[in-house]
N, C-alpha and C positions, 0 to 999 in steps of 0.2 A: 155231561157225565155226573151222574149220582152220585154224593158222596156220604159219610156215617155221619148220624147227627153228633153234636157233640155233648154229651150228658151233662148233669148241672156239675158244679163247683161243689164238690163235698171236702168242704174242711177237717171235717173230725177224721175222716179215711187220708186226707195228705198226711196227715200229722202223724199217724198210726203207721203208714208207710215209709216214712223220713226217718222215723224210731229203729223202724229195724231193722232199714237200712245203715244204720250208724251203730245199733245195739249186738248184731249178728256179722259188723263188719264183712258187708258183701261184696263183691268185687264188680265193677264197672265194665269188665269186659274191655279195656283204652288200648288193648295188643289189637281186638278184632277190629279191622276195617271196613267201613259201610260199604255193602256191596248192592242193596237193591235201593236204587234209584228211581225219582223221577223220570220220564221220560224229556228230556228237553223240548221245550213250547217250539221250536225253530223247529225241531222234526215233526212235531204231534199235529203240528196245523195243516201238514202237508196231507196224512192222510188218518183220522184217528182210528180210525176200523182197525188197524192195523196193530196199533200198541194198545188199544182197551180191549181188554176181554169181551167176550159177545155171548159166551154159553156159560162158562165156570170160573168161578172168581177163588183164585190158592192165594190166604196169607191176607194181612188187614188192610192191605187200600181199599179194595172193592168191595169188601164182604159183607158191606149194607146197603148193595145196590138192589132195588126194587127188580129189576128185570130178569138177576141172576139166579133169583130165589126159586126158581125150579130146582135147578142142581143141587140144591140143600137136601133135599130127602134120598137126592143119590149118593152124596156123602153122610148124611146121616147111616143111611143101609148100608154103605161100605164099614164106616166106623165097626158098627151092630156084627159084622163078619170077622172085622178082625179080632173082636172081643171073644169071639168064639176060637180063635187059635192062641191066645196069650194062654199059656200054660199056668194054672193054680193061683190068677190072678184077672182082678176085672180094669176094663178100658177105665176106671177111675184113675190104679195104681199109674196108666199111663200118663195121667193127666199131670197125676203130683211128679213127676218124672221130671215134662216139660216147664210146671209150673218153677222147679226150682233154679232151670233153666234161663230165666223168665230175662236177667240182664243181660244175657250173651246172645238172646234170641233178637231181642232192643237194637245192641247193638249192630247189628244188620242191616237195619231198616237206616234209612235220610231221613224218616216222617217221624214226628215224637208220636208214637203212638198213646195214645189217650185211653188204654183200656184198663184193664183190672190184672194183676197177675192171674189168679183163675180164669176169667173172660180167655185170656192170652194162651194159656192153657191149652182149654177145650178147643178154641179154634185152631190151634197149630195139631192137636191131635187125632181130629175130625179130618183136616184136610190131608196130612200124612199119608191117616189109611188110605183113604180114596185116591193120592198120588200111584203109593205104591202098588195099588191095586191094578193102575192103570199101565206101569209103567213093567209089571210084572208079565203083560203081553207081549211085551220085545224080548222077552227073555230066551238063548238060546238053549237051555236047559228045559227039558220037559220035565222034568220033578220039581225045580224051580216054580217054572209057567204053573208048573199044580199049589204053591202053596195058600191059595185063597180061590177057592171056586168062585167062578164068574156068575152070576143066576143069568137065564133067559133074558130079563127084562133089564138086563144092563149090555145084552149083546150088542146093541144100534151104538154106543159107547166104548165098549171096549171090549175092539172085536181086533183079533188075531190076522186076520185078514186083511186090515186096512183098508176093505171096499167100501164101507159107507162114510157119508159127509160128516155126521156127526164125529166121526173118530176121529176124521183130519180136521174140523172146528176145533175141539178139544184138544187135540194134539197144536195147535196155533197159540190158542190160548196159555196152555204149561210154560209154551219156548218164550210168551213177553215178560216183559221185562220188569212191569208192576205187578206182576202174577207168581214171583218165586218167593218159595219158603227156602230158608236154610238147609244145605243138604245133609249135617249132621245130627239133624231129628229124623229123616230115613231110616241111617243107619243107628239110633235109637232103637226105634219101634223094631227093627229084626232084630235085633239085641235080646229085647224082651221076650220073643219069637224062638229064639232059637238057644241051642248049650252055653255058646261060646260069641264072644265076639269076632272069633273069624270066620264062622260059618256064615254071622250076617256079613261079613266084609264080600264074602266069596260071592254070595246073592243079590247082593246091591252093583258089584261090578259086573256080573254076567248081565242084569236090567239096563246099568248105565251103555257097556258095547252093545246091544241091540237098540237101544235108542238113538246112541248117534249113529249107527251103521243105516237108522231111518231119516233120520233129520239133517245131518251132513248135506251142504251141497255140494260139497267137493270129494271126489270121488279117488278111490285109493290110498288114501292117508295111511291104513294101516290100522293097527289098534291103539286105541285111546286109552288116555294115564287115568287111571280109572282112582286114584289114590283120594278118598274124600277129605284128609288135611291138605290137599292143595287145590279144593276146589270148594266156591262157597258157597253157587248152586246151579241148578239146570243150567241156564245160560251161561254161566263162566266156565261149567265144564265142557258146553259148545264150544266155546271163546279159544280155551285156551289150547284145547287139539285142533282149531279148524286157523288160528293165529299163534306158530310156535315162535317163542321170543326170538328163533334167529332171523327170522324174518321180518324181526323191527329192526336191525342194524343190516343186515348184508346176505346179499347171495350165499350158498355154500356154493366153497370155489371147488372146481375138477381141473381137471389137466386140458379139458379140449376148451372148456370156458376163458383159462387162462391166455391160453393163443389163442380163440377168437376174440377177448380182448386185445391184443398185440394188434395183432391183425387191424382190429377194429380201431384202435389208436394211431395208427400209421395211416389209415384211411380217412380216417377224421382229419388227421394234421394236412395230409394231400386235398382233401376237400374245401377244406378252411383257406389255405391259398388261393385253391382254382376260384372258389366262391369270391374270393375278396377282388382278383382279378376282373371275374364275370358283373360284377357287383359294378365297381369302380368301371369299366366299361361301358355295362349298356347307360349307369349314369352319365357318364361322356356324351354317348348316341342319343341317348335321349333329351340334351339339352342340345344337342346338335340340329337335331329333330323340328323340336321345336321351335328354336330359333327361324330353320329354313320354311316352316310351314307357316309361322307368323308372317316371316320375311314376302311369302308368295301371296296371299291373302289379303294385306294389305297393299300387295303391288298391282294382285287382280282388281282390288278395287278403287284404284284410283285410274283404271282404265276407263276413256271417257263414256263406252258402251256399258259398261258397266258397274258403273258408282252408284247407283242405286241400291248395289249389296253392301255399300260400305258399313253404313249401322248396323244391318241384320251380323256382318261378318264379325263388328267390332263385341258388338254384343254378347256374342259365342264366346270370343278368346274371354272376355271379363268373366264371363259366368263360370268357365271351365275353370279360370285362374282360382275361381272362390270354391269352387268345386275342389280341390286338390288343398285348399288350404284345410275346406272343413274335413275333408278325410285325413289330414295328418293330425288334426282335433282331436278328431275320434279316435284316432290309433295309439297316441298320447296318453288318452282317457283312458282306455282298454287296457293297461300296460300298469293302471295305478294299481296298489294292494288291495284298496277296497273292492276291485271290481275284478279280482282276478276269478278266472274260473279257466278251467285244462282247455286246453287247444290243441288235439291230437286227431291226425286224419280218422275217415271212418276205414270200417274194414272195407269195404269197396274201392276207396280211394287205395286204400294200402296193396289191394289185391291189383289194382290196376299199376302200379310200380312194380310188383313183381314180387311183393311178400306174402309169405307159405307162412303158413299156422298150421304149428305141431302143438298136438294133446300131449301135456307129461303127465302122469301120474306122484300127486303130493298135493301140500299147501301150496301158499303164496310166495314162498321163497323161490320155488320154481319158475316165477316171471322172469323170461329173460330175452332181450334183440340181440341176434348176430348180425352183425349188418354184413359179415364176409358170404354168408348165405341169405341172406334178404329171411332168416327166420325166425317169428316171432313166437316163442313159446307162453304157450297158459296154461294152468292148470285146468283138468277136465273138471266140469260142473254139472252136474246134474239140477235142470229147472223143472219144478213142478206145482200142485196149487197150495203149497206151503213155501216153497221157497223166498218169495217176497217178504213174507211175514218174517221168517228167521232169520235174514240177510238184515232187515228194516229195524231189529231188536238186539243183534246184533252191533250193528251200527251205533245205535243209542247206548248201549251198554259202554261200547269204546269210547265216548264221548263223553257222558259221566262221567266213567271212571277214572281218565285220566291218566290209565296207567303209563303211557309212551304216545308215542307218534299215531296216527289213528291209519294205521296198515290199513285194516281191512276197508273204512272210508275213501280211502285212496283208490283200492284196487276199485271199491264199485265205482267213483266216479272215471277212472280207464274204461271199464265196458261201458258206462255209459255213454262216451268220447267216442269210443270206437263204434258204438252201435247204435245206428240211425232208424234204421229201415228193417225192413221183412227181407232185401237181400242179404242185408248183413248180418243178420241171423241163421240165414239160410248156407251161408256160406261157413258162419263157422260148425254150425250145423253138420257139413257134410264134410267138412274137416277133424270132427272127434272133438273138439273143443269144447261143445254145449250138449246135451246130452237131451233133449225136448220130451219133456213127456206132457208138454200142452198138448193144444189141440191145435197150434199153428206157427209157425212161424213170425207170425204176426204180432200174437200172446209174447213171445219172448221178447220180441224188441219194444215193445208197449212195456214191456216188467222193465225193463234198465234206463228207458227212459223217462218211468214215471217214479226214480229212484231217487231221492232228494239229495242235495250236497252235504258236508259234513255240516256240522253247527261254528267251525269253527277252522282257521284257515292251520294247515299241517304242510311240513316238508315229510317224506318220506323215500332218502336218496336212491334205494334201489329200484323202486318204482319213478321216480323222478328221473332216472337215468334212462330208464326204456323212455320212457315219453322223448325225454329230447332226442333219443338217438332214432325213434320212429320217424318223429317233425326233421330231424336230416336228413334221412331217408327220403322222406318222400318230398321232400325241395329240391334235393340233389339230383333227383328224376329228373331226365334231358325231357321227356314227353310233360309231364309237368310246366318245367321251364318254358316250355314251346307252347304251348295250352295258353297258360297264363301272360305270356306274351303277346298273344295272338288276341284275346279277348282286353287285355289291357292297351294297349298300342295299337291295334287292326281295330276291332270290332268295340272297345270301346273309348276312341277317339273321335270327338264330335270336328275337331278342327279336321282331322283327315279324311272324314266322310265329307266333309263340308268341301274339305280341297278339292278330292276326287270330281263331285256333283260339277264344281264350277272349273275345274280343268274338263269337264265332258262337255258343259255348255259352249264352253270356249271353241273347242273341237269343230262341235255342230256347227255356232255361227262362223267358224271358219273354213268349215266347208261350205255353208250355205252363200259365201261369198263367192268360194272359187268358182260354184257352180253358174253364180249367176253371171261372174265374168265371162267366164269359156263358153256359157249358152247349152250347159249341160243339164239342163231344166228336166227331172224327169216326166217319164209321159201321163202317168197319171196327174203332177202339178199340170201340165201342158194344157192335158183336158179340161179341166178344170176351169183354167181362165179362159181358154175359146170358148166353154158353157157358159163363163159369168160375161165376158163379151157379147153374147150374140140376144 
């Protein structure tokens, strides 16, 4: 990644700016909190296509990358258009606008930006027009949508239609997360634009609900708080209607949730018994077990026919024994903090116990397991070829920020957990739950499981609580239980395949005796030694 050179050391310019900042007493912005961040190296290495821009660089990280520099003459011509709608005044006036701007613009950024207040200026004013110009295409207002005519040669860019690639690059690009400008220099520049500052407020929010009503992955939420004091840019106005604060502490409670917690409490506490019993049992059977299969094994092999299996026999019981040590090792190991990561059946698994996935319409608050109906609700998501990108900058953003519990990290590693395969896409697929507008079934479950972890280990109880009461769920399964039984004790027991083998040998040469006593030799043995006879 490219980054700006960084210009020489001009002293005489420090000194001249340290002056006026002391001489003009200007204020430091220390209310406004850093909102555009680095992307954290633990996400960025996972996939960087993803958090670096690729077409158009908004705002001073990028904006002396060698590669990007096509996009300059399209934001310079956006600029040049807007200058033609500021009313009795030229894209300078705008300049000095932002320039005075210049600490609270600072304040924004994590990066000390090394530029010039004019430098800071032009660049924030340049990339504005060309924002709003872009973003003036989701607008659901056609006198709106009209206040900046589009030319022909910006159509492949920003097109009303959403059909070309370029427009969903660029639109990728806006939603990361080292790519946003402040979003109260927006509603600046319509300021300058229009009588009043409410007619730019009116304009800026019919832009902002058509953009998330595009970029949203979650479907039905409703209208978005469109208020730009409570939001500090592009991505945190995603952030903060796609993750609403109730949804960092607690479900909203209803009346049929309340009793299927009841319910689901009283089921849990019955489980929790029967478990401890079923538990404590087959441990009983199973030392029982293998007591009598030790017992038979080394009684077979001290049979004088058959002590020649006594090594091979002893051999098995030692290996098995180290066998079972190193997997309670491992389980051990598996169980420490460092090495925690979710353990939740897939949806296949889930679907084979007997759990239903219902779509609700909302956020994230909406996760919720009833265990009295075996169902597990999600919120509807709409996946398509931006999704990845918003969900992945998304994530980074909660991360940084810091703000709380990292909800929405949580929620992607559950689909990740639960979704394995092209079945299990498919399934929630045709349950309303995923909404696919790839091109397969396949594409969707490759996107959640090429989803990276959070940077950093989080509880998040409402989501924390589905998980474990799924993992009950589906242990509490008698089919389950029987499965895992069957493959752990039957099919993978080497002492009882080994039993079986040499109770079958046993059988043979014990009928091969009788027969020889009784003279029940059969006829083709018979033939056989008259041939070797004669």
């Amino acid at each position: 990644m490219a980054t700006c050179p960084i210009p020489p050391f001009d002293e005489t310019q420090w000194i001249i700016r340290i002056q006026r900042i002391f001489d003009e007493e200007i204020e430091f912005s220390e209310d406004q909190p850093i909102c555009v961040f680095d992307v954290p190296k633990a996400l960025l290495g996972t996939k960087p296509e993803a958090y670096i821009p690729q077409l158009v660089a908004l705002g001073p990280y990028h904006h002396c990358r060698e590669e990007l520099g096509e996009m300059e003459w399209y934001k310079l011509s956006a600029a040049k258009r807007a200058q033609s709608h500021l009313p009795g005044t030229d894209f300078q006036q705008l300049v000095d606008i932002f320039a005075k701007l210049e600490h609270l613009i600072r304040a924004h950024y994590h990066r000390h930006l090394n530029l010039s207040n004019e430098t800071l200026g032009w660049m924030m004013a340049i990339d504005v027009s060309f924002l709003l110009e872009f973003l003036q295409s989701f607008s659901k207002n056609n006198n709106e949508r009209a206040l900046q005519r589009i030319p022909s040669r910006m159509s492949h860019l920003v097109d009303p239609s959403r059909r070309t690639s370029s427009h969903s690059m660029l639109l990728r690009d806006i939603v990361m997360l080292e790519n946003q400008v402040p979003l109260f220099l927006l509603l600046k520049a319509l300021e300058t634009r229009c009588s009043s500052a409410q007619p730019a407020q009116s304009v800026l929010g019919s832009m902002l609900i058509g953009f998330f009503q595009e970029v949203s992955t979650f479907r039905g939420i409703g209208r978005p708080c469109t208020d730009i004091n409570r939001h500090a840019h592009l991505l945190h106005f995603l952030y903060s209607n796609m993750v609403p604060k109730s949804a960092e502490e607690s479900h909203a409670a209803t009346e049929d949730d309340e009793s299927c917690h009841k319910h689901d409490h009283r089921k849990s506490t019955l489980n929790s018994v029967t478990e401890l019993l079923v538990n404590r049992g087959s441990k009983i059977v199973s030392v029982i077990t293998d007591f009598l299969l030790r017992f038979l094994l080394k009684f077979i092999a001290t049979l004088p026919c058959l002590s020649i299996l006594g090594e091979p026999i002893e051999q098995l019981t030692q290996q098995n024994a180290s066998e079972q040590r190193g997997a309670s090792d491992v389980q051990n190991k598996s169980t420490s903090p460092l090495l925690e990561e979710i353990a939740v059946p897939s949806v296949t698994e889930l679907a084979y116990t007997g759990v239903r996935f219902c779509p609700t319409v909302g956020d994230l608050s909406m996760i919720e397991f009833c265990s009295a109906t075996a169902t597990l609700h999600l919120p509807v998501i709409g996946v398509d070829v931006n999704s990845e990108v918003v969900l992945r900058n998304l994530v980074a953003y909660e991360a940084a920020s810091a703000a709380g519990p990292l909800v929405l990290a949580r929620y992607v590693e559950l689909m990740n957990g639960i979704v394995d395969t092209e079945e299990d896409a498919r399934l929630l697929r045709e349950s309303g739950v995923v909404l696919n507008h790839l091109k397969s079934d396949r594409e969707v479950a490759e996107l959640w499981n090429g989803m990276t972890r959070s940077v950093r280990l989080t509880r998040v109880p409402a989501l924390d609580r589905v998980i474990d009461e799924l993992n009950r769920h589906h242990e509490g399964c008698w089919k389950v239980r029987v499965r895992a039984f069957v493959r752990a004790r039957l099919l993978g027991s080497r002492e009882l395949l080994a039993c079986v083998a040499v109770v079958l040998l046993v059988l043979f040469l014990g009928l091969q005796a009788f027969c020889v006593v009784r003279g029940c030799v059969p006829v083709s043995y018979g033939m056989a030694s008259r041939k070797i006879a004669a």
